[in-house]
C-alpha positions as CSV (number, residue, x, y, z in Angstrom):
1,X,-76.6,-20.7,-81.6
2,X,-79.9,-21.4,-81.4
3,X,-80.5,-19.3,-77.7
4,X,-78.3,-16.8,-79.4
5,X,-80.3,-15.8,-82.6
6,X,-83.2,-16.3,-80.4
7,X,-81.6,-13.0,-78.1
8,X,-80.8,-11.2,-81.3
9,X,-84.4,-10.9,-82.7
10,X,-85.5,-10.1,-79.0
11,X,-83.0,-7.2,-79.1
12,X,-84.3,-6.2,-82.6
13,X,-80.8,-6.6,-84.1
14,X,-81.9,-6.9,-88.6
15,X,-80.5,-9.6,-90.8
16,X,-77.9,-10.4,-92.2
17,X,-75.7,-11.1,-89.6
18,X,-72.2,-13.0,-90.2
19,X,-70.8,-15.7,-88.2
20,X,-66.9,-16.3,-87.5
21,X,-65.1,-18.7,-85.6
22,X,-61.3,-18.3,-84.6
23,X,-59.5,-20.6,-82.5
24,X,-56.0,-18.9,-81.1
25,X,-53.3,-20.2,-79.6
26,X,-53.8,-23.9,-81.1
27,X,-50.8,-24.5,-82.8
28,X,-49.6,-28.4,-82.0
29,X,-53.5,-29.1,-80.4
30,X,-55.0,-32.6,-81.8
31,X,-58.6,-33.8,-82.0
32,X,-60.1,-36.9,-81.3
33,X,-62.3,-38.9,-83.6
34,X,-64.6,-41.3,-82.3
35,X,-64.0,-44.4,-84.4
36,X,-67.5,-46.6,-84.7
37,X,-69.1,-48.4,-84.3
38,X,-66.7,-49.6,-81.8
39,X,-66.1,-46.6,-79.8
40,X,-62.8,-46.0,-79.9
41,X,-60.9,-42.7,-80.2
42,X,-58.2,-41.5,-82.7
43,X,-56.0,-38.8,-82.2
44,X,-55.4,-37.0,-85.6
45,X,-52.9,-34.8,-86.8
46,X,-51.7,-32.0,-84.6
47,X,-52.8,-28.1,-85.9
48,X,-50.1,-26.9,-87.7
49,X,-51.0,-23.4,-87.3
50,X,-51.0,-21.3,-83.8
51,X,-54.2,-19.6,-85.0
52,X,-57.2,-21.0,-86.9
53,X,-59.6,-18.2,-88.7
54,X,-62.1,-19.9,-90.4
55,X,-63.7,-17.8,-93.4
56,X,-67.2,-16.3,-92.4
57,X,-70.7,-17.4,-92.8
58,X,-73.2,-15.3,-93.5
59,X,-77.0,-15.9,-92.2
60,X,-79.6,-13.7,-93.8
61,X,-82.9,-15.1,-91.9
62,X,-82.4,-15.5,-87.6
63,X,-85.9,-17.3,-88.2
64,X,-84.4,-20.5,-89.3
65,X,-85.4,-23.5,-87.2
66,X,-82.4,-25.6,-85.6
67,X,-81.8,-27.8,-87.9
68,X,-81.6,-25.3,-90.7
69,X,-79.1,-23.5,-88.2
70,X,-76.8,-26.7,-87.8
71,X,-76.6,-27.2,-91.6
72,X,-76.1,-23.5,-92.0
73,X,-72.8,-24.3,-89.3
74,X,-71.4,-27.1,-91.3
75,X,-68.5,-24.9,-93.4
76,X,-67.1,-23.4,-89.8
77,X,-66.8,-26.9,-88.4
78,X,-65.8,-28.7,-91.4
79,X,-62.6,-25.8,-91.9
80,X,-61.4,-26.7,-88.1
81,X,-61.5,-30.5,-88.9
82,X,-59.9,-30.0,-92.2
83,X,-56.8,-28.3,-90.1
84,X,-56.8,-31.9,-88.7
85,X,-56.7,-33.8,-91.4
86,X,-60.1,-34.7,-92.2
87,X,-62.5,-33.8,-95.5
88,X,-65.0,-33.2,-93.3
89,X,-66.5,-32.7,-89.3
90,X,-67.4,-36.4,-88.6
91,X,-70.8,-34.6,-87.0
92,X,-72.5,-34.4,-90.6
93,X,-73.9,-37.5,-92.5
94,X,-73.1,-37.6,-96.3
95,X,-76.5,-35.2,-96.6
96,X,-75.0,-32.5,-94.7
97,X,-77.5,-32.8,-91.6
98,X,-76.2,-32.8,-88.1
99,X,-75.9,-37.1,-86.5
100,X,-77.1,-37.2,-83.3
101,X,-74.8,-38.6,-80.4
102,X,-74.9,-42.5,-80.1
């Protein structure tokens, strides 16, 4: 995302720009969760839908710095891990900011 707002202020395009994220065709797909600090995987629950549209963001500033970005990301990812089960995308500590991989 980063590269990619990065393109859109070369090319001039003007804030606010909205961000969407549909998955198609996932109906009966499962996740994995990376159980720690162990290591291990889960498989969760199966999508129960064959297509996921998650409700839009909208970004008003493409001058954010990344980690404003991955914050600004968390609703998309947390509605795709809600289809499987979860509150919440494991990738986000209780703060909302993006955990780096272990």
């Amino acid at each position: 995302m980063h590269r990619y707002f990065r393109l859109l202020r070369e090319l001039g395009v003007e804030p606010p720009i909205f961000l969407l994220l549909s998955l198609v065709g996932v109906s009966g797909y499962k996740m994995l969760q990376k159980d720690m600090p162990y290591g291990y995987y889960s498989v969760l629950r199966p999508v129960d839908r064959d297509d996921l549209v998650v409700p839009e963001i909208m970004v008003e500033s493409l001058e954010q710095d990344f980690h404003a970005l991955q914050r600004r990301m968390r609703p998309l990812l947390d509605a795709v891990w809600n289809a499987v089960s979860l509150p919440r995308s494991p990738r986000y500590d209780e703060s909302g900011n993006w955990k780096s991989r272990s």
